[in-house]
N, C-alpha and C positions, 0 to 999 in steps of 0.2 A: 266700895272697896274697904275690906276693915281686916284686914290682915297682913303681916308683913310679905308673903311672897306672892300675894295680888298688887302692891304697892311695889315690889320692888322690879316687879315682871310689867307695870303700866311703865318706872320710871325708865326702865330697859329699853320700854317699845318709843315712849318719845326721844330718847339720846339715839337711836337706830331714826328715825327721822331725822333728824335734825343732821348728821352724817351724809344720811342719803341725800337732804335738801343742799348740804356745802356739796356733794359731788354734782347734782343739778348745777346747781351755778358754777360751778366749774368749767362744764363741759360747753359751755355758751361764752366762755370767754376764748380769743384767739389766740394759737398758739399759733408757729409755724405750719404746721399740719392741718391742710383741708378736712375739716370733720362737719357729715350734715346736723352734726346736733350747735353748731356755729349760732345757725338761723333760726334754733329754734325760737328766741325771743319776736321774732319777725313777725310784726301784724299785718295782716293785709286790710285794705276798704273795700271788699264783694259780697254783693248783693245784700245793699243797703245796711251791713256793719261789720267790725272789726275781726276780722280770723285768723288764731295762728296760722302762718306760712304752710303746717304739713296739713293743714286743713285745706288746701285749695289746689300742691302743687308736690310734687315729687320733689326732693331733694338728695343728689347725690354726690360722690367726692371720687370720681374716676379717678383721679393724680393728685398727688400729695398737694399741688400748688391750686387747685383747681374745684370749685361746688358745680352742679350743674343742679339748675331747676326746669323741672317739667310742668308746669301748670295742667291741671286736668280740664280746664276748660280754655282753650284761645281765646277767647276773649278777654280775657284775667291776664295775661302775659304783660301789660303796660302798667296794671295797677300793682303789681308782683313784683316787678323792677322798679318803681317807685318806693317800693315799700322797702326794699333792701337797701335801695339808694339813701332814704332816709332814718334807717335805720341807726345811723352814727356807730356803725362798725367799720367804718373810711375804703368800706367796696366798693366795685363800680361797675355790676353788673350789665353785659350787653345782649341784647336778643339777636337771636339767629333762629330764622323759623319759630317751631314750634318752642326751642329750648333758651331757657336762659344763661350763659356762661357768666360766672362771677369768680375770675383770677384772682387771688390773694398776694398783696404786694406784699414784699419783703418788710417783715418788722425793724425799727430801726431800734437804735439800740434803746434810746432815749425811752420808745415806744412800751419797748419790752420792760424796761423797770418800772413806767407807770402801770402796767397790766399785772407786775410782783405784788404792787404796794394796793391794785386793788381785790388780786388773790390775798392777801393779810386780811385784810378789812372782810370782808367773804368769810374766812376761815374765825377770824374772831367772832364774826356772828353765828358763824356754829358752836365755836366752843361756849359761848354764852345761853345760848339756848340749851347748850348738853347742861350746864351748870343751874341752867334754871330749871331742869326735869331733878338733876339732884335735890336744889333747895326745896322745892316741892316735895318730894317722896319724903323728905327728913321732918319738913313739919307737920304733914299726915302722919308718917310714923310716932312721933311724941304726942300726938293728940290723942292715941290709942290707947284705950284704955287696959285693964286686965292684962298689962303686960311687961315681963319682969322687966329689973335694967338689962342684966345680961342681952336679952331677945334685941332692946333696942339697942345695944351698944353693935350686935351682930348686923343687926340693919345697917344703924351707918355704915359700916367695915364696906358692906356687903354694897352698898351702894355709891360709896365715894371708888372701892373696885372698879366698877361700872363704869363710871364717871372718870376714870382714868383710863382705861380701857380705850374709851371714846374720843378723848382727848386727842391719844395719842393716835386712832386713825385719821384723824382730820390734821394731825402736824404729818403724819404721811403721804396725804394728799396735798397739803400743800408743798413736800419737799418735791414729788413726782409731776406739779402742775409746772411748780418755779422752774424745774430740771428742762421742761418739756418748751417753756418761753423762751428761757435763754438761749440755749439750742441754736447756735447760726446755721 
């Protein structure tokens, strides 16, 4: 990379990560709202090691209150309810036949502001990461040689832009996350 809009197009694409990684971890934490991307941190222990949950087992959200999982192999159905049981997301999934049912109790209130304060914490580590693809790009860019000030003064502009851009979707995400917890 030795140009500014190869450097400013690299700093682009990691702050567009780092956005999409805070909505990842977003979507794993509970709201009110039955979502199968809940589980998606869920390991299972089948056939001699560790797999994500959609690696072994269907996961679905029939009713807002309500996941169901389908294991693709029956014999996985006790190690798959374990694995959500211990998950430390405070579910309590129960088997019927083939299907695993996992009700979501109601958040308590107490519940839902620790779940705020570790959307913050979440959300700051994306803005930190977007802040670390700007300091990046800015000290590539002055390293560069054959290049007026004007071009570098344009870079930074051009990339602190960026870098507020980004910001400010990830303080959007967490206004629509918090909106979506508190939610009785």
């Amino acid at each position: 990379m030795s140009t500014i809009p190869e450097l400013t197009k690299h700093a682009r694409d990691l702050m567009h990560k780092a956005v999409e990684n805070t909505k990842r971890e977003f979507s794993s934490i509970r709201s009110n709202k039955a979502t199968p991307s809940l589980l998606d941190l869920v390991r299972v222990e089948a056939y001699g090691s560790s797999v994500p949950i959609n690696q072994v087992a269907m996961v679905a959200a029939p009713e807002p209150r309500l996941l169901t999982v389908q294991p693709f192999d029956k014999s996985l159905s006790q190690a798959v309810e374990k694995a959500i049981r211990d998950a430390g997301l405070g579910l309590n999934p129960a088997t019927q036949g083939n299907l695993i049912r996992v009700p979501l109790p109601v958040l308590s209130e107490e519940r839902r502001r620790e779940l705020v304060k570790v959307i913050h914490k979440l959300a700051e580590e994306g803005r930190i990461a977007v802040r670390h693809a700007r300091t990046d790009a800015l000290s590539r860019v002055k390293k560069l040689e054959h290049i007026s000030g004007d071009d570098k003064t344009r870079a930074d502009k051009d990339v602190q832009k960026l870098t507020d851009e980004h910001i400010k979707q990830i303080d959007s995400l967490i206004h629509a996350k918090e909106a979506e917890i508190m939610e009785v």
